[in-house]
C-alpha positions as CSV (number, residue, x, y, z in Angstrom):
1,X,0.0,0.0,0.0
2,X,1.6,3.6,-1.0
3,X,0.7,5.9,1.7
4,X,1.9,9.5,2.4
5,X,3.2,10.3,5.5
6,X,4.5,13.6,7.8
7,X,7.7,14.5,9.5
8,X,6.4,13.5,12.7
9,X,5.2,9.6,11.8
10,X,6.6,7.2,13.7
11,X,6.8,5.3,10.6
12,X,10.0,7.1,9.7
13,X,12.1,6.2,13.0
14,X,13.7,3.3,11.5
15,X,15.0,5.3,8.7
16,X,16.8,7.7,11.2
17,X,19.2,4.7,11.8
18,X,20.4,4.1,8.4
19,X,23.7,6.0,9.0
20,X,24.1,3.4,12.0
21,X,25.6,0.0,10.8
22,X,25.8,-1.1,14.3
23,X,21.9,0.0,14.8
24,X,20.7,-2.1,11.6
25,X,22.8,-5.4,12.6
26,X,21.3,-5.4,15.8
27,X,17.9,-5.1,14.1
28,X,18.4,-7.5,11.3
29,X,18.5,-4.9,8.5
30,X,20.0,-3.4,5.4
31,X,19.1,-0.7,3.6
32,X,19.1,-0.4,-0.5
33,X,19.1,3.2,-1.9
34,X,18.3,4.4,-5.4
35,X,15.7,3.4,-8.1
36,X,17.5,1.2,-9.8
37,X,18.8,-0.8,-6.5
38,X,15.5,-0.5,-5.0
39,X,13.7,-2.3,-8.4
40,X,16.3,-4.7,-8.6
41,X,15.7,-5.8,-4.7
42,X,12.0,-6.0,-5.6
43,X,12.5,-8.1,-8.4
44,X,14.3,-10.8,-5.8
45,X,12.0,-12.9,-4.4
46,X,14.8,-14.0,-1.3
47,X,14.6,-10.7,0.7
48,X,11.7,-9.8,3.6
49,X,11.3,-5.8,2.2
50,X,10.4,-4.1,5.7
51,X,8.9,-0.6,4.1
52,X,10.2,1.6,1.1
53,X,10.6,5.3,1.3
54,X,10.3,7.6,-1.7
55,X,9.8,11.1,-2.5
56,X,6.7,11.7,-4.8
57,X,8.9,12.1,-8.3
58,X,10.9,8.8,-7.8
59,X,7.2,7.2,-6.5
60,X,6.3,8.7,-10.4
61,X,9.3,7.2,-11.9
62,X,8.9,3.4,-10.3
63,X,4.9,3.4,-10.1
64,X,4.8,0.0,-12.0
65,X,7.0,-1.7,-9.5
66,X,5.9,0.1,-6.4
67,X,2.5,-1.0,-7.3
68,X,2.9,-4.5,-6.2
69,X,5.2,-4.2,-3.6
70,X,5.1,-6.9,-0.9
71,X,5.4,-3.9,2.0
72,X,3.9,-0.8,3.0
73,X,5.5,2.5,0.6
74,X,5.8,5.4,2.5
75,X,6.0,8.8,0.4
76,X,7.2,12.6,1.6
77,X,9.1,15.5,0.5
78,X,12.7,15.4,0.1
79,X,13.5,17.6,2.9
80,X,12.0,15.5,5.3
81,X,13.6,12.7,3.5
82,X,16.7,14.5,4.4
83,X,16.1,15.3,8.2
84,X,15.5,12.3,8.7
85,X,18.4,10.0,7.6
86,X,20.7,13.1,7.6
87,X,21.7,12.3,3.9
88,X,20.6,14.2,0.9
89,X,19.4,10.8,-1.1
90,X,19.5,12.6,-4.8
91,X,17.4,9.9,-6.1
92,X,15.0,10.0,-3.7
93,X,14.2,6.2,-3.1
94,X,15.0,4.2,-0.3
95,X,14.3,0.3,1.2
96,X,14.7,-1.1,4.4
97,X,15.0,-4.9,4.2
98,X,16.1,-7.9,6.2
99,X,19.0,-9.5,6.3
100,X,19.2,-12.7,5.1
101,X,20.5,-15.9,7.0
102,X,24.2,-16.5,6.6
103,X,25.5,-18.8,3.7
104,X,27.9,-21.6,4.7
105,X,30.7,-23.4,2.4
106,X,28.6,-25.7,0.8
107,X,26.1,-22.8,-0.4
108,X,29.2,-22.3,-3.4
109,X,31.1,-25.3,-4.1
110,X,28.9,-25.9,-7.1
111,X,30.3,-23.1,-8.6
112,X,33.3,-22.6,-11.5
113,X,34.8,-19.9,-10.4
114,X,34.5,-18.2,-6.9
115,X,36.1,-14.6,-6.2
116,X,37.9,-14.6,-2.3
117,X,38.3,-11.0,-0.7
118,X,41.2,-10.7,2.2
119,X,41.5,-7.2,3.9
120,X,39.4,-5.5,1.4
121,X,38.0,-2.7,3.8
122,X,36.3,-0.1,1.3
123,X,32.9,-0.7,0.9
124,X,33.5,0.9,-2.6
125,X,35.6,-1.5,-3.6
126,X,33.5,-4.5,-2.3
127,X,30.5,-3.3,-4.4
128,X,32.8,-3.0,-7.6
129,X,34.2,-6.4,-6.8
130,X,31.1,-7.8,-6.6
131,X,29.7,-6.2,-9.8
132,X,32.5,-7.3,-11.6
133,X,31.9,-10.8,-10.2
134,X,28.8,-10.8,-11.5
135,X,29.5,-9.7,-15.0
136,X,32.0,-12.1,-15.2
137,X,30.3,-14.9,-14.3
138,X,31.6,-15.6,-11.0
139,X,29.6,-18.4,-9.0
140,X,30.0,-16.2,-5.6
141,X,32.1,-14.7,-3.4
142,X,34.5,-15.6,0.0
143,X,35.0,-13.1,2.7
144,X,37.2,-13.1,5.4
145,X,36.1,-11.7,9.0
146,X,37.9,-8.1,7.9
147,X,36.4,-7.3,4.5
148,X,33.4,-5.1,4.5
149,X,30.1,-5.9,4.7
150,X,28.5,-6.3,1.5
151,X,25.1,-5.2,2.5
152,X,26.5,-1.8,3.7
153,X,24.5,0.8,1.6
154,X,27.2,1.8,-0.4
155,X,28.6,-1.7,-1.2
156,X,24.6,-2.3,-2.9
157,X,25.0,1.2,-4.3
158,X,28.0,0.6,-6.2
159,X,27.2,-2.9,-7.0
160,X,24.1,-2.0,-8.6
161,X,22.6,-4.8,-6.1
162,X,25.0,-7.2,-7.4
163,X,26.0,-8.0,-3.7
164,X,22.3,-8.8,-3.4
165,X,22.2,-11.6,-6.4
166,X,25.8,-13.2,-5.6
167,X,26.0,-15.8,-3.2
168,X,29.1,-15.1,-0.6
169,X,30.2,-16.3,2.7
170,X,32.2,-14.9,5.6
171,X,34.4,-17.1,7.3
172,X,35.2,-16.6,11.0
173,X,39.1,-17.1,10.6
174,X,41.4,-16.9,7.8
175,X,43.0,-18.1,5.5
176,X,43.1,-22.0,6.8
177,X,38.6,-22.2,5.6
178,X,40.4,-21.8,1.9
179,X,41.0,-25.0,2.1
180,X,37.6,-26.5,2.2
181,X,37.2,-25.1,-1.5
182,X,40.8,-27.4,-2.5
183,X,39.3,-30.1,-0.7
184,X,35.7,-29.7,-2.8
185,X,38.1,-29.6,-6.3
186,X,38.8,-25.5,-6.6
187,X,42.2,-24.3,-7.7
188,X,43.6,-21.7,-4.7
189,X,44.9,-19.0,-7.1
190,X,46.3,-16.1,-5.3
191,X,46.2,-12.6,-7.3
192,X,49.8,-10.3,-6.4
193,X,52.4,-8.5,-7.4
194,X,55.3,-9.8,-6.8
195,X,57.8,-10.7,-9.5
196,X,58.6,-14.5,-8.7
197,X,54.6,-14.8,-9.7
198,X,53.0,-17.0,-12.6
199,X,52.1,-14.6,-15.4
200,X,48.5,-14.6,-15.9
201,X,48.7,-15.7,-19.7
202,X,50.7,-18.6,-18.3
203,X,48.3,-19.8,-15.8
204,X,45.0,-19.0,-18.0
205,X,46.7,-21.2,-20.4
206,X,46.4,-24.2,-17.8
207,X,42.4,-23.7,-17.1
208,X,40.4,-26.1,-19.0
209,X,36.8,-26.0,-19.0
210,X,36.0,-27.7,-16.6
211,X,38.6,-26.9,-14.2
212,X,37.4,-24.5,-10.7
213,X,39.1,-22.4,-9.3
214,X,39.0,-19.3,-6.8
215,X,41.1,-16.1,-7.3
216,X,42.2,-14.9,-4.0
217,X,42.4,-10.9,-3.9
218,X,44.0,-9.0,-1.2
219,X,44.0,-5.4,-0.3
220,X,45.3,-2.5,-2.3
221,X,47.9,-1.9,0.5
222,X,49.0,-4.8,2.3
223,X,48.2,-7.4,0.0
224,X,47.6,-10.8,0.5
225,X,49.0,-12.4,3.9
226,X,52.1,-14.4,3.7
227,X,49.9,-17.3,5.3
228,X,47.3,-16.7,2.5
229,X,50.3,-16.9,-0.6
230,X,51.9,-19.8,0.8
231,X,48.4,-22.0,0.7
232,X,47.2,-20.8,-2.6
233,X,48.3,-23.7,-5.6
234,X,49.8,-20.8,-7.3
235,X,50.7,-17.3,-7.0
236,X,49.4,-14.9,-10.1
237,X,50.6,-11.8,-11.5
238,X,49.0,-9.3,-14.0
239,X,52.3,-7.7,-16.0
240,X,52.4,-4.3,-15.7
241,X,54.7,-1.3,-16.4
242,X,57.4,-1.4,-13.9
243,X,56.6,2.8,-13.2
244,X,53.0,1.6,-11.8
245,X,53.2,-0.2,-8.3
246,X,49.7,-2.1,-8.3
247,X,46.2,-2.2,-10.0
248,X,42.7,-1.1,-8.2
249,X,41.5,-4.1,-6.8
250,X,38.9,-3.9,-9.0
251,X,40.6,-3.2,-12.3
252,X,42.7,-6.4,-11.3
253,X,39.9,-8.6,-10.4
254,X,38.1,-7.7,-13.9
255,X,41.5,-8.7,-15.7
256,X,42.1,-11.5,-13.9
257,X,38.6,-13.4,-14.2
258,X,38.1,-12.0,-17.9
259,X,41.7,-14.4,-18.6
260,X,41.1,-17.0,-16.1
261,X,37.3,-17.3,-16.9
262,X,38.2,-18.4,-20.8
263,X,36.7,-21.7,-20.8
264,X,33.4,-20.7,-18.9
């Protein structure tokens, strides 16, 4: 049901914790902002949607799919939009939803080709991965307890609610739950710089198929752990020009699965 709604209803007071990521893990929730998120997330029938919040031009602009919504849609002006989350939400659409049970190891080892993140802290970059996972045709995704949380706002944002259609998994230590993945048949491939490194023509050239395999990606900074490199099957490197010290992790993730992915 769209109905409007004041300042004052007491409807809005969940949406004055959005800027809170503690606040919405206690309470089971994440929150999808724009249109285009916002009608993706609809269009998934594995969320609970708690309520959806729009000012009257985007309620214009998404009428078809706001129209059957399975939860109440809430409509105001963008200033009180605004006072209320504290954020100036240009696109004026916003969804509260519920966070989904946690996925264990077994939920991907049907997969080809998984994508495993290790220290990768930006939410930014977590939503690119995750997009690029996706247009690549990675199965899903493996975090470890340090990477950010894919159902922060911004991950979904810059994901384009990719991080809502890929399967991933946190693990609770690192990097020894890799391991379970070798066990199920996937290749450990671990994505750095250093020089003593497999090129990636080499090793893309050795991926049949039908072969799995995950690409291990660390952080921009650090890298990948020395624990991590010594139990990957093989150590990667994308050839670059000696004046440039390292790829985005994105950028890097898109080269390497566009190579590795070959047989898919």
């Amino acid at each position: 049901m769209i109905q409007r709604i004041g300042a004052g209803d007491p409807r809005l007071d969940p949406y004055r914790h959005i800027g809170d990521p503690a606040w919405l893990a206690g309470h089971h929730l994440f929150v999808a902002e724009g249109r285009l998120v916002v009608e993706r997330l609809l269009a998934l029938s594995t969320y609970t949607i708690y309520s959806i919040l729009v000012t009257e031009s985007a309620l214009g602009a998404m009428k078809a799919s706001l129209a059957t919504a399975p939860c109440d849609v809430y409509t105001t002006e963008p200033a009180v939009i605004e006072a209320v989350t504290g954020f100036d939400f240009h696109r004026g659409c916003l969804a509260l939803a519920r966070r989904p049970p946690a996925l264990t190891i077994g939920a991907l080892t049907r997969a080809r080709c998984l994508v495993a993140l290790e220290g990768v802290g930006n939410p930014d970059n977590v939503g690119g991965l995750f997009r690029t996972a996706a247009a690549l045709r990675a199965g899903g995704l493996v975090l470890d307890p340090s990477t950010a949380d894919p159902l922060y706002r911004k991950a979904i944002r810059t994901s384009m609610a990719a991080t809502l259609r890929l399967p991933w998994v946190r693990m609770d230590s690192w990097p020894e739950p890799l391991q379970a993945f070798r066990a199920a048949g996937f290749r450990l491939l671990a994505l750095t710089p250093e020089a003593g490194a497999l090129g990636l023509d080499e090793v893309s050239a050795g991926i049949g198929p039908g072969d799995r395999f995950v690409l291990i990606l660390g952080s921009e900074g650090a890298g990948l752990a020395k624990a991590t490199l010594e139990l990957a099957d093989a150590r990667v490197r994308i050839p670059v020009d000696p004046a440039v010290d390292s790829l985005n992790v994105v950028v890097a993730a898109g080269i390497a699965l566009a190579h590795l992915g070959h047989g898919r």
